[in-house]
N, C-alpha and C positions, 0 to 999 in steps of 0.2 A: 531685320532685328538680329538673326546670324551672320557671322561672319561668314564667306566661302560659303562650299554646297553641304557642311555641318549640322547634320541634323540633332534635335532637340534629345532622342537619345543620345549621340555622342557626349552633348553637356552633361547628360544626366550619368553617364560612366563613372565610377567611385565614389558618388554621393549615395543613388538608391539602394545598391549595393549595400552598402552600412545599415542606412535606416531601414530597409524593410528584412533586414539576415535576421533568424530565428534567435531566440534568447537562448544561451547557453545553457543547461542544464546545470541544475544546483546540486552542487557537491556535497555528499550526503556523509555522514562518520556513526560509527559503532557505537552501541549502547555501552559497551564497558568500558572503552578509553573515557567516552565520554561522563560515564561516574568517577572515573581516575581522578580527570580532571575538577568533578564537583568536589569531592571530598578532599583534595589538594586545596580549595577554596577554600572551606570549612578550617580546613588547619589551622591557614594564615590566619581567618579570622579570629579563631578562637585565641593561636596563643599570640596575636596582637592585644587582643583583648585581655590577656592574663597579662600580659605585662605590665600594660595600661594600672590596672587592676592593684599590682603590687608598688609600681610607684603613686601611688596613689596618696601614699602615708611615707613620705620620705625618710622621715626622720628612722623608720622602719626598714626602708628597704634601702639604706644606707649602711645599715648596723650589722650587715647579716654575718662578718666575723667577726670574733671575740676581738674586744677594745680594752684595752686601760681603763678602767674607770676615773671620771674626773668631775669636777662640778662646774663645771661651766658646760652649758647644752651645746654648745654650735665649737668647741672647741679641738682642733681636730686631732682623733684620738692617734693615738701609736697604734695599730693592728697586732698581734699577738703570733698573727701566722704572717709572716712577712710573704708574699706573693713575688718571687724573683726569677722561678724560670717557667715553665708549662708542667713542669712534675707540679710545681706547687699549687699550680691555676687548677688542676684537671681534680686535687686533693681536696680543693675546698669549692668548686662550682657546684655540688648540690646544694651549698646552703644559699645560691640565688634561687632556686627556683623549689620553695615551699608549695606544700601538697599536691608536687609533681614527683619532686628527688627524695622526699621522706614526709611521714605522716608529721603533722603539725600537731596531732591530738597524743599518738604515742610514738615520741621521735625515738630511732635508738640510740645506747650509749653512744658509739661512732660520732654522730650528728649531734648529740650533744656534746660531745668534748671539742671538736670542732666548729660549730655552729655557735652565735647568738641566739642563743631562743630567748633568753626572758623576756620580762613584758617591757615595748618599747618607752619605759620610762629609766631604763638605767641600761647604755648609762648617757641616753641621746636625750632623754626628754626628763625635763626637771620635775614636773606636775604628773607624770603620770600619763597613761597610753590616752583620755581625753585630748591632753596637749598634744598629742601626734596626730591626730585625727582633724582638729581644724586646724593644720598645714597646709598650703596647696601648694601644690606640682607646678614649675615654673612651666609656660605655654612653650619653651623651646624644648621641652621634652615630651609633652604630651603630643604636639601636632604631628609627628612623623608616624605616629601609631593610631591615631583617630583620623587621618586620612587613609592607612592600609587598611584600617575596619571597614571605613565607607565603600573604597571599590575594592575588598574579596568579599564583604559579604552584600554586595549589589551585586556583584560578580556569580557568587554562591544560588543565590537567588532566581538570578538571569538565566542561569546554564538549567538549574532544576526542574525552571518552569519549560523550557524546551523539551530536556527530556522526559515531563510528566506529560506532553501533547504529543509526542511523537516526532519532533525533530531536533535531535541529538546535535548541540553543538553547532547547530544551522544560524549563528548570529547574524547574517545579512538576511536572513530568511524575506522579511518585509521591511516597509519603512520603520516600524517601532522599532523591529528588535536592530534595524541596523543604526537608530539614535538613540540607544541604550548602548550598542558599543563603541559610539562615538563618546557619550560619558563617562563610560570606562575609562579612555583614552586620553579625556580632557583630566580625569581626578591624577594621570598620570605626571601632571606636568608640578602639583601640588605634591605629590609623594616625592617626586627627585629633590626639589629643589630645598622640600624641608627637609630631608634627610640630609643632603649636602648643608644647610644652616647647622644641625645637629653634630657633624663635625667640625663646623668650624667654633663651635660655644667650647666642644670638650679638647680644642688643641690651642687657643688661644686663649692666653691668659689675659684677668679681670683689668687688669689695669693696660692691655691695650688697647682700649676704647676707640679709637680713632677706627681700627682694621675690624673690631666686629661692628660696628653702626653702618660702617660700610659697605662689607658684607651682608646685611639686613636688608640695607636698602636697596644693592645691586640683587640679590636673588630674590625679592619681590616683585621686581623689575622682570626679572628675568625668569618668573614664572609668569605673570600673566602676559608675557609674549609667547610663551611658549602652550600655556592652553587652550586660544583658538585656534591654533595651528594644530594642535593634536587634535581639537575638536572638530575643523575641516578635513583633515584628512593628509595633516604633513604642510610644506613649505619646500617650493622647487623652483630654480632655476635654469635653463638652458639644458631642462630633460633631467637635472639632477635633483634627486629627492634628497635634502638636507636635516628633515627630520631623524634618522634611525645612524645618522654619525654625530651630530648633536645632543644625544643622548649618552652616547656610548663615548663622546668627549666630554662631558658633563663626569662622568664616573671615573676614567681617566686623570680628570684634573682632581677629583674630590681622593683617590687616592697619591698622587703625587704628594696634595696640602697635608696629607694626614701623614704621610713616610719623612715627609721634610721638618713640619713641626714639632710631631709627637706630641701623646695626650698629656695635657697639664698635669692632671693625676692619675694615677693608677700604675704608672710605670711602664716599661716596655714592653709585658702583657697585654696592658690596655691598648697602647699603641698599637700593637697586632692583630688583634681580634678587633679594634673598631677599621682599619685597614683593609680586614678581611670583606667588611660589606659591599666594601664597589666591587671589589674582585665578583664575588659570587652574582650581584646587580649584573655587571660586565659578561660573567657566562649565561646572568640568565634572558638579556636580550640576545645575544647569541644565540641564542635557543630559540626564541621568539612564540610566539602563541598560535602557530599557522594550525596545528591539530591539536586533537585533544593529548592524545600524547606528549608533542613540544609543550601543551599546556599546561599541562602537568607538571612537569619538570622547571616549569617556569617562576610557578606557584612555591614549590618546595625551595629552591634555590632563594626566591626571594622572599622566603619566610626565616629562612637560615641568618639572609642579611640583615632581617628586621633583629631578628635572636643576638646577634653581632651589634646591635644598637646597644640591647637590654644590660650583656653581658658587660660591654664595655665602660657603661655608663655606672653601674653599680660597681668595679672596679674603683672606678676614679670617685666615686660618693664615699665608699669605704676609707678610702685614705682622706678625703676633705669632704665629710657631711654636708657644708654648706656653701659649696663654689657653684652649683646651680641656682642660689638665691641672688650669691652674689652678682651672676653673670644677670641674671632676671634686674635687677636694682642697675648694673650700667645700662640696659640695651632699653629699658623706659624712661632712663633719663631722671631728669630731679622731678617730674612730676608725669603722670599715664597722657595729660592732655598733648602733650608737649610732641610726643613719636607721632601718636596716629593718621596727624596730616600728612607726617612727609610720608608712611608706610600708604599713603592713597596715594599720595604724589608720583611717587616710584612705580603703582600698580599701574598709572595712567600712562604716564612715561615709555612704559614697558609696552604697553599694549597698544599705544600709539606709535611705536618704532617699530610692530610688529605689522600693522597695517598698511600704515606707509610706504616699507621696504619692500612689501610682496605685497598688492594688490589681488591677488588670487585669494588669501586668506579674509579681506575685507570684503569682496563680493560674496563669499560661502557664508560670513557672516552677516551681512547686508540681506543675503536671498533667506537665512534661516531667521530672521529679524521681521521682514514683511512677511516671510509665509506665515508666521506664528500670527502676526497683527490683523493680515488678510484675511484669513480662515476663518476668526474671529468676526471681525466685522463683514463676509460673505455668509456666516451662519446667520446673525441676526438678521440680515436685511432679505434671504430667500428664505426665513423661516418667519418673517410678519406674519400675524395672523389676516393681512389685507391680500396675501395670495391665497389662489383660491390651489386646492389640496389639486395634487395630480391624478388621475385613474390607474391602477394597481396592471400591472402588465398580466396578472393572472385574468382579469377580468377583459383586458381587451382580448387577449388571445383562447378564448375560452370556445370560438367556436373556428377557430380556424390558425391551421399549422404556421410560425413565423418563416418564413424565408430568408436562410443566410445571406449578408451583407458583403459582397465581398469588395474590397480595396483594391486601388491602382496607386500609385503616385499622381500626385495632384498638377505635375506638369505633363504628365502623360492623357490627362481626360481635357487638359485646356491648353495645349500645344503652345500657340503663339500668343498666348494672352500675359504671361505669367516667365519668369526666368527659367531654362531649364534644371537645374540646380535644386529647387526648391522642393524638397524631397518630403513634402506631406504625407499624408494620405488624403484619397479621394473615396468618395462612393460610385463606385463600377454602373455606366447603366447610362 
């Protein structure tokens, strides 16, 4: 069955070696990076959540600088503070961010000479603050922010319940917590790619239909390729992992698109500070999430870039209240039925190129696919009530000491029976 006078250890050289070496000791981190890091989570959450929050009532968080008054509601006013260099952006950015930058209940003169405060019926809403209230928020503005809510405060969550048991920051600790940060991973692939949509709605204008439909349908495409691949663990060829320059081309290109077209409205300001998000994105995978520290820091960076959506976004609404309506009315087309096929089309598309080209992400998926189904169907069929119950280990060993088990390799206890290679284990004996 050997070749030569090779014995069955010689085969067995570099295989046992592996399988039976000790498991590495798990890398432990400190309880105070490790709250750094929660409360950096907490942040994001919270002011993704405030933002959310403030565009909620557009018509409102449109208006926040004094307007011309005029009668027609969606008609876009003249600003009063023209916004033209950073002296002038830095002069009126508190009155984005109510009952953060000044009290809402007793603003001071300052903020009111500066600031819109009245009630958002004058001079954006004809009927009165009701008519601002059932407006809604077009979906390419809310999705960038209700996906960073979903994974920092699952993130939030994650990290607290570790450090409330005792292991600080330990996310591969077990199999849960280590497909809790595969989810993480996977929300990550919906946070790029709508944030890149999000620049491209505020740099291309309504009537180029053609480049944002396209854009829609290529980055839904090019999100669900890119989620099971974050959700397995990256995308590698030839020893090269392509996932973590993928990303960081992704942000790259998203600010090129934005330096080259500049935002529709808002002016050169806007242009800037929405600009500024990949940059910060771009330092903060840089940074990456390896410690709680890097974590940290990774959180705040990309909480800034979210800030850099907000900022920018209410900029370009200032100057035209209603180009996110508009942009809302091209990108569904003449009726809602009409998008939602091709936006499956494109998901499937995407996700079948992702498969196909890299067969590794299709097995992790395939094996995370039966193990779910298996498990499932292995509980019920060893948990019939037609098996009869097993006996409790306390009770067999109740009068007498267990003796350890101890393992060989399993072509070492059956020599010529079996390849030497096959680096099992056996029971010794």
């Amino acid at each position: 069955m050997f070749s030569g006078s090779r014995s069955p250890v010689d085969f067995r050289s570099g295989f046992v070696d592996v399988r039976f070496k000790p498991e590495p000791a798990v890398k432990t981190f400190g309880f105070f990076p490790s709250l750094l890091s929660i409360l950096s989570l907490a942040l994001m959450t919270a002011l993704s959540f405030y933002s959310v929050n403030q565009l909620s009532t557009p018509s409102a968080a449109f208006h926040r600088l004094k307007v011309v008054k005029h009668k027609t509601r969606w008609h876009t006013p003249r600003p009063t503070v023209d916004i033209e260099s950073f002296k002038d952006f830095i002069e009126v950015i508190p009155c984005f961010f109510p009952g953060i930058a000044y009290d809402t209940e007793e603003p001071t003169d300052l903020i009111k000479d500066l600031c819109n405060l009245s009630l958002p019926g004058s001079p954006q809403c004809e009927d009165g603050e009701e008519d601002c209230i059932k407006e809604h928020t077009p979906l390419w503005i809310k999705l960038p922010f209700y996906f960073t809510i979903w994974g920092a405060g699952l993130g939030f969550v994650f990290e607290l319940v570790l450090l409330f048991i005792g292991k600080p920051f330990m996310t591969l600790l077990n199999p849960l917590t280590t497909w809790v940060a595969r989810v993480r991973l996977l929300n990550l692939a919906f946070v790029t790619t709508t944030v890149f949509f999000f620049a491209v709605c505020m740099t291309v204008p309504e009537d180029n239909e053609t480049l944002l439909t396209f854009q829609m349908y290529f980055l839904v495409a090019l999100c669900f390729a890119l989620a099971p691949a974050l959700f397995s663990g990256g995308y590698s060829a030839g020893g090269f992992e392509f996932m973590p320059p993928t990303l960081l081309g992704m942000q790259v290109t998203q600010f090129l698109f934005i330096v080259h077209r500049g935002a529709a409205f808002g002016g050169s300001v806007a242009t800037i500070v929405l600009a500024a998000g990949p940059v910060l994105q771009i330092a903060a995978l840089l940074v990456t999430t390896a410690t709680p520290i890097r974590s940290t820091g990774f959180h705040i960076l990309s909480t800034a870039s979210a800030l850099a959506l907000y900022v920018s976004l209410s900029l370009a609404g200032n100057e035209s209240p209603s180009f996110s309506f508009d942009l809302e009315k091209v990108l569904l087309g003449p009726t809602t039925t009409y998008v939602w096929p091709f936006v499956v089309g494109s998901a499937i598309i995407g996700w079948k190129t992702m498969m196909s080209f890299w067969p590794t992400v299709y097995e992790n998926f395939r094996s995370e696919l039966s193990y779910c189904v298996w498990s499932l169907v292995y509980y019920v069929l060893v948990g019939a009530p037609s098996q009869p119950m097993p006996f409790r280990l306390g009770s067999i060993f109740a009068d007498q000491i267990p003796e350890p088990i101890k393992l060989e390799p399993y072509s070492e206890s059956h020599r010529y029976e079996v390849i030497p290679n096959l680096a099992i284990p056996a029971i010794r004996g």
